[in-house]
C-alpha positions, 0 to 999 in steps of 0.5 A: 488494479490500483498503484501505491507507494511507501517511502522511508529515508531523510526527509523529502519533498513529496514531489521527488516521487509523486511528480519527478520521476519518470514513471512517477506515480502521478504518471502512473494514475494516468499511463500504468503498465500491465492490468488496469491502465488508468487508476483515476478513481481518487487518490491518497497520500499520508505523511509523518512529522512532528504529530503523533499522528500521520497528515492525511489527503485523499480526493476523488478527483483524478490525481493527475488532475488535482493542482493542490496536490502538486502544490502540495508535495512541492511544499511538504516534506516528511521522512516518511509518507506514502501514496496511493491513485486507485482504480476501483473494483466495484465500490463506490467512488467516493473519499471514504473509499481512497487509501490509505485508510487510517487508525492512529499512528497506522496507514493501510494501502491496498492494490488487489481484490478480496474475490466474491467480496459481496457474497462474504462481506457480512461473514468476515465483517462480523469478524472485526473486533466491535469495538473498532467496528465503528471506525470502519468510513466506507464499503470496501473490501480493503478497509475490511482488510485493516480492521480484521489484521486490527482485531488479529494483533496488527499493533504488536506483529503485523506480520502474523495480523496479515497471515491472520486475516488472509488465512480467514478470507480464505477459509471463509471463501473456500467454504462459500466456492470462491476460486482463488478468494485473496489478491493483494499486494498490501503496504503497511506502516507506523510512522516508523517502518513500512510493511509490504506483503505481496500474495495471491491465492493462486500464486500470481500476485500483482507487482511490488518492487523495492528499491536497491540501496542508495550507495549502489544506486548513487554510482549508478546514477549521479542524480539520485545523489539527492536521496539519502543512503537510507532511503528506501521506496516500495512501489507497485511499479518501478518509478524509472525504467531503469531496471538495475534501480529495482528488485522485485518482491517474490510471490507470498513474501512480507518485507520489513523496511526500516532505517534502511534495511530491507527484511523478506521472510515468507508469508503463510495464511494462517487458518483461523482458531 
């Protein structure tokens, strides 16, 4: 189980969620709460600003242990950027490995497994479209992910591109007798919005949360005055233990954040054509 994070508003210091919070994802990387404990197997972060194009910085060194990291997110802002530790479920460590996964403007996080992936790899490999099967860097499960919603339309509608590729990881799974095949919560984004899916074949998704609006969370807690009110952040896990600053995401929904409002509408695989 990994830890990711997205977050949209003016634009901050990465530190302000990377390293400050209580429960920070740093902190999470070393100490995280339910599943896997530690998620030490690399890191990435990715971030918006001026170019066309996102930064990008991924390692496999632990992220509670990378001090040009904390230098980093003391130094850099962006109205947009995302996050990611990663505790690997079988691939190699190594930094084609690390989220998020990039294909211009679009950065792709993944927290789950696609189950039995070894025993359908090639079949659903054989999926993406070839003309971005040269893209694809490392062996996981997750950059799979990215291209196939690539090859189902992610640029125009990455809703129905998400239903799309999990409706094929599940029908190639069922046919091979995999119990269960998809277990995800994803993020998503463009530079402009963020997209988040929470979902689970067996109905029982690992977590995801959005934060409240920041006009309530401002009389809520004085402090987050720092934080304009369109700010918004989607986490894996809550960043403070303050329970009235989260709402979790249901089971099997997509959410659309952008200039801070927050969309959830259903999500439902769609078998292939």
């Amino acid at each position: 189980m990994c830890r990711w994070l997205a977050y949209s508003g003016e634009s901050i210091h990465l530190e302000e969620l990377l390293l400050k919070p209580e429960r920070s994802l740093i902190e999470q990387s070393l100490q995280a709460r339910g599943g896997t404990t530690t998620n030490g197997d690399g890191f990435g972060v990715g971030w918006y600003g001026a170019a066309e194009t996102p930064g990008l910085y991924k390692s496999v060194r632990p992220a509670w242990n990378d001090s040009n990291l904390v230098s980093m997110a003391a130094h850099l802002s962006s109205p947009l950027f995302v996050a990611h530790v990663r505790a690997t479920t079988g691939t190699t460590i190594q930094r084609s490995n690390c989220h998020p996964f990039q294909h211009g403007s679009w950065l792709f996080m993944h927290n789950g497994e696609i189950r039995g992936f070894r025993d359908i790899k090639r079949e659903i490999v054989m999926e993406v479209e070839p003309s971005l099967f040269q893209e694809i860097e490392g062996t996981t499960d997750s950059e799979i992910m990215f291209y196939l919603a690539w090859t189902f339309g992610l640029e125009a509608d990455p809703v129905a591109a998400m239903e799309r590729t999990v409706g094929l990881v599940e029908e190639v799974g069922g046919r091979h007798g995999i119990e269960h095949p998809m277990q995800m919560t994803v993020g998503i984004t463009d530079g402009r919005r963020i997209y988040a899916f929470r979902y689970s074949s067996e109905g029982k998704s690992y977590t995801l949360y959005h934060s409240m609006s920041m006009e309530a969370l401002h009389e809520l807690d004085p402090a987050t005055q720092r934080f304009s009110d369109d700010a918004r952040v989607v986490v894996s896990e809550p960043l403070t233990d303050l329970s009235d600053y989260w709402v979790q995401i249901p089971e099997s929904t997509a959410v659309l954040v952008e200039g801070g409002d927050v969309e959830m509408v259903p999500f439902v695989p769609a078998p292939p054509a």
